[in-house]
N, C-alpha and C positions, 0 to 999 in steps of 0.2 A: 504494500500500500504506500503510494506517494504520500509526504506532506503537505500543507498547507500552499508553502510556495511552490512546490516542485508542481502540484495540478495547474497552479495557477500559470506557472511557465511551461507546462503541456499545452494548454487552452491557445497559449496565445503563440504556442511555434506552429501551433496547427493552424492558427488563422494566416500566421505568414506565410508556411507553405501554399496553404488555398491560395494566398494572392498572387505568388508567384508561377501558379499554372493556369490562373487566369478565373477565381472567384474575387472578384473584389468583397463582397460583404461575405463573413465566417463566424458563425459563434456555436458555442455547445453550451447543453446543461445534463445533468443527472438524465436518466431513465426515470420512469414512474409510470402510476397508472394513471391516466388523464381522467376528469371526473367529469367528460363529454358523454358518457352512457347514456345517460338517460335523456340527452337531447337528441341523440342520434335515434334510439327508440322510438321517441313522437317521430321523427320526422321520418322513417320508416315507415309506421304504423301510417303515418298521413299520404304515403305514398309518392314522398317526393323526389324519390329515388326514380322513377317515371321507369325507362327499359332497362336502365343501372343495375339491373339483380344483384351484380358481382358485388352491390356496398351493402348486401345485407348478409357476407358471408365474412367469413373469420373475423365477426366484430371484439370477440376479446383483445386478439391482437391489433386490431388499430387502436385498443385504449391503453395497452402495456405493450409492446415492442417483444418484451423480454417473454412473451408466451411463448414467442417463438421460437427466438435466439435468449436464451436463460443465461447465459456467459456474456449476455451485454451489460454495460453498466451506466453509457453513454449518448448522448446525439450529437453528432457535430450536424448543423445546419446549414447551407451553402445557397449565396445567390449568385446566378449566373445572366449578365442582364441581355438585351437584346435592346433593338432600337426600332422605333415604329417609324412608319411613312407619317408624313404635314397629308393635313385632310384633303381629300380629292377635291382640286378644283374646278375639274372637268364635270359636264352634261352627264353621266352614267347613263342617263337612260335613250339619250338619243344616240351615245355610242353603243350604246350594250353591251355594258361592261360591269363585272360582277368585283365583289370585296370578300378579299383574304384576309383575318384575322394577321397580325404582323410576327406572330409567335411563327409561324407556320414558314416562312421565307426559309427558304435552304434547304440543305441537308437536314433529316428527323432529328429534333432536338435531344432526342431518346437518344442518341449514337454521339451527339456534337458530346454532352453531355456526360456522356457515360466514359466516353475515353477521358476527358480532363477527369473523370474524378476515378478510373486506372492509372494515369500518372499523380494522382494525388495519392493515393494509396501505395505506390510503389514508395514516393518521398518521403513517406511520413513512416513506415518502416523499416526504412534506414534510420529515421530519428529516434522510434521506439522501435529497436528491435524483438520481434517475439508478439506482438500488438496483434490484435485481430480487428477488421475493420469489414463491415460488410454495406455495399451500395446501393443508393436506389435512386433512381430518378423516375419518378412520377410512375412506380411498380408496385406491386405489391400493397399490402394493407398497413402504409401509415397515412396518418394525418399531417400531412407537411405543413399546412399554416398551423396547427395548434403548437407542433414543434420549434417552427422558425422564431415564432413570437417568443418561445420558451429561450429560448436562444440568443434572444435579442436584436435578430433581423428588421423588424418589426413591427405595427401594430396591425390587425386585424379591421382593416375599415369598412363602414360601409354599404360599397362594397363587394364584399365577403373576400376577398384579395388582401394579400401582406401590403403594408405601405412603408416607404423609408423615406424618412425627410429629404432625402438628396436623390435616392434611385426612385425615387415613387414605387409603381408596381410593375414596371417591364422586366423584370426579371423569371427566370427559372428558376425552383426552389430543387436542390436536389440534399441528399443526406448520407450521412456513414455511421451506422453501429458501429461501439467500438468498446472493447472491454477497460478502455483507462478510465481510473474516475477524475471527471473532469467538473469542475465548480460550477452551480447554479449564477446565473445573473440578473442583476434586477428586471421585472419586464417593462418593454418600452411604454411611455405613457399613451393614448390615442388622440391624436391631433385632428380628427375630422372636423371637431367640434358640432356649428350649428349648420356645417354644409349637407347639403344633400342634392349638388350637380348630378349624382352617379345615380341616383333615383330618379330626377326629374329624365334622365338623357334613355331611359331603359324603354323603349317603345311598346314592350309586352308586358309591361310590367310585374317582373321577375324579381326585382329586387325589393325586398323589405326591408329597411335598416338595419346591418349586418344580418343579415339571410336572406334563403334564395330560397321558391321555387324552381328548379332547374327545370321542370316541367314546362316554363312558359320563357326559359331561357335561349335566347338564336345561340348561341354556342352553343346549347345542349339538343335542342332543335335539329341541329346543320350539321351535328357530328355522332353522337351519341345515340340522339333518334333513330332505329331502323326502319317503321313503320311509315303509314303516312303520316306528315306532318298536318295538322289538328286543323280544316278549313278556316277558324276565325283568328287561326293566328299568321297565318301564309301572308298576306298581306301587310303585316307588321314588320316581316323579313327584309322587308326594302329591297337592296342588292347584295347582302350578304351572302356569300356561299360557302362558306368556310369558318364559324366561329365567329366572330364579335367583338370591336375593341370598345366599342361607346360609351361605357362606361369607366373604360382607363381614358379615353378623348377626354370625358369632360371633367378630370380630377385634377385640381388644382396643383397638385404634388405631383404632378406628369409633366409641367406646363415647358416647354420647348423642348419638349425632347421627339426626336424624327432625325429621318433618316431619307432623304430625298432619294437618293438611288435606290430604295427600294420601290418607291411605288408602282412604276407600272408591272413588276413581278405581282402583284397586289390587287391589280385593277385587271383581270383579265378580260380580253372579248366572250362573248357568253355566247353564240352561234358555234364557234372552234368547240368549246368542249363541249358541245351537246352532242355532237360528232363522233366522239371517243367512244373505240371499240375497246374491248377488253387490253388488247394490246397496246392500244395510245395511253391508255391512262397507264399504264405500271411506266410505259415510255415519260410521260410526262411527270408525275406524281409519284412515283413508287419508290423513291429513295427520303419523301419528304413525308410532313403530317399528316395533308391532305389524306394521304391513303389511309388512316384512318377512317374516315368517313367514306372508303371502297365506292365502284363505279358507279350502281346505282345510285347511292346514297349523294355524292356530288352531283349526278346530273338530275335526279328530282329535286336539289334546290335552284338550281343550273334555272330548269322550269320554270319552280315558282318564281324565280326573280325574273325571269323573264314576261311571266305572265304581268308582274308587279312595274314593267316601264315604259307602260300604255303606248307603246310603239308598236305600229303594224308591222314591222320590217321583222318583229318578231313571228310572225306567222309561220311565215318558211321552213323554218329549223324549228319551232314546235311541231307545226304537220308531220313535217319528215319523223322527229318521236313518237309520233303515236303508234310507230314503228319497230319502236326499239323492241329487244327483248326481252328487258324486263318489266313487267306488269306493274311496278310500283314508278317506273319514269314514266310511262304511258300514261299512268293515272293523274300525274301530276302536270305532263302537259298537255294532256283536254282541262284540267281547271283552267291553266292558265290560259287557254285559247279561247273557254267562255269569258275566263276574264277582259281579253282582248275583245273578243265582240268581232263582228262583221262577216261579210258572207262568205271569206275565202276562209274565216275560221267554223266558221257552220259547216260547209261544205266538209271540210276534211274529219267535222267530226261526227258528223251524217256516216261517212263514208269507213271510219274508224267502228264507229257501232255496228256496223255490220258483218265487223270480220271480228271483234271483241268478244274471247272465251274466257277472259279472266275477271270472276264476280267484281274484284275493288276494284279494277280498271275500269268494268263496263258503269259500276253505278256512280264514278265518277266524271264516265259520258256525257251518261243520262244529266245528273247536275249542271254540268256545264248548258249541253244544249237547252235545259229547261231556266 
């Protein structure tokens, strides 16, 4: 067992190493059993976990860590930032062009992420030799903002996002079990105060002051979702097709931060990927986030936003969908072509009802043409 100082000089070479492979914000506390049970319970029971199954499984361990790994004694907490695109200034909808979430640009943050923190692991057991460290980036059943905050990354705003005086919330939260015992810190205070930009800016109204319905969330919507997405919230989706930043847009603790050379990565044309055959999309997408949200699942928002940019020019490459293969894009672009209105969108949906053998395609037909 270390001393007093020697934890406290464990804490803080671990912070250096992290910065030195590229975490600017690092902090650790003890392990314990977090005393979120019983809010996770309601919020299970209320069902806000929506297609999420997988958050109502191994919940001991997202409250103690150590269910797991019983030789841990630690959390080191890591931010890893990224930089958003300045808001689109362009027509979206006269170009027809859809919005990626900014987390999403690049290579899968799962991979950017998980090697910096194998070379952190490698450094840090040259400094403790014999250490055990085990990582996760956004895997597995922990709670990484109840952690981070533990940590002192931190506070919880909102919301529902870590916030840092200097980093705001662009960051990646990633983590290492570790069996050194390392010193608790005090937790950060919450600077939101009496704002609530991230509530007013939330078009589905998903956010409650710090919680979420994720059920009425476009990031949970766009990615998560695999079913249809809910007719009276489709049109809330705007051009999002990928996630959701509106609520880190409108928070005060974000304020200049962008990255201009990313946007048009950001801003795709929306006729191109309604196009994508199984092959295009892993060609396009399949090394990055996006593939998350798998082919169908992009091109029924692909749809809705298209349905969503009262542009005719959209007809085209909806029609041609009512083609696709899968029954869950077909279904979502007849919405979007009654959304569109006019006779070249009637016609093709006349003409789609006839050959329609899949029940939620066809009764999404029907809707549309009625």
């Amino acid at each position: 067992m270390l001393d007093g100082t020697a934890v406290a000089t464990a804490a803080e070479r671990i912070a250096r190493e992290a910065r030195l492979v590229g975490f600017p914000l690092a902090g650790s506390t003890p392990l314990g059993a977090l005393d979120r049970g019983p809010f996770l319970e309601r919020w299970l029971a209320e069902g806000r976990a929506g297609e999420m199954g997988y958050l109502a499984r191994r919940t001991a361990e997202r409250m103690d860590p150590r269910m797991a790994f019983p030789w841990a004694c630690s959390i080191v907490s890591l931010a890893y930032p990224y930089r958003p695109p300045p808001a689109p200034a362009g027509d979206w909808q006269a170009e027809l062009r859809g919005r990626i979430a900014a987390y999403a640009l690049g290579v899968d943050y799962h991979d950017r992420v998980g090697a910096l923190l194998e070379r952190l692991i490698a450094r840090l057991q040259d400094v403790f030799p014999g250490a055990r460290f085990r990582p996760y980036v956004d895997t597995g059943p922990v709670l990484e903002r109840e952690w981070a905050a533990r940590a002192g990354l931190g506070w919880i705003g909102k919301n529902t996002l870590v916030l840092h005086r200097s980093a705001g919330s662009y960051f990646f939260l990633a983590e290492l079990l570790t069996d050194l015992s390392l010193d608790a810190v005090p937790l950060p205070a919450d600077h939101c105060g009496t704002c609530t930009r991230c509530l007013t800016a939330c078009p589905t109204g998903a956010l409650e002051a710090y919680a979420m319905d994720p059920r009425r969330c476009i990031s949970y919507l766009t990615i998560e979702h695999r079913s249809a997405i809910p007719r009276e919230l489709r049109p809330h989706l705007g051009n999002w097709i990928f996630g959701c930043d509106l609520c880190q847009q409108a928070c005060p603790w974000n304020a200049g931060a962008s990255d201009t050379g990313a946007a048009e990565a950001l801003m795709p044309r929306l006729p191109p990927l309604l196009e994508l055959d199984a092959a295009g999309f892993r060609a396009r997408f399949g090394r990055t986030a996006v593939a998350r949200a798998k082919r169908r699942g992009l091109l029924r928002n692909v749809a809705v936003v298209l349905g969503n940019s009262e542009n005719p020019e959209a007809v085209p490459p909806l029609a041609a969908a009512l083609l696709d293969p899968e029954p869950l894009v077909r279904g979502h672009a007849a919405w979007a072509l009654g959304r569109l209105g006019g006779a070249a969108a009637r016609h093709s949906l006349e003409a789609a009802r006839a050959r329609e053998t899949d029940p939620g395609a066809a009764a999404e037909i029907e809707a549309a043409l009625a």
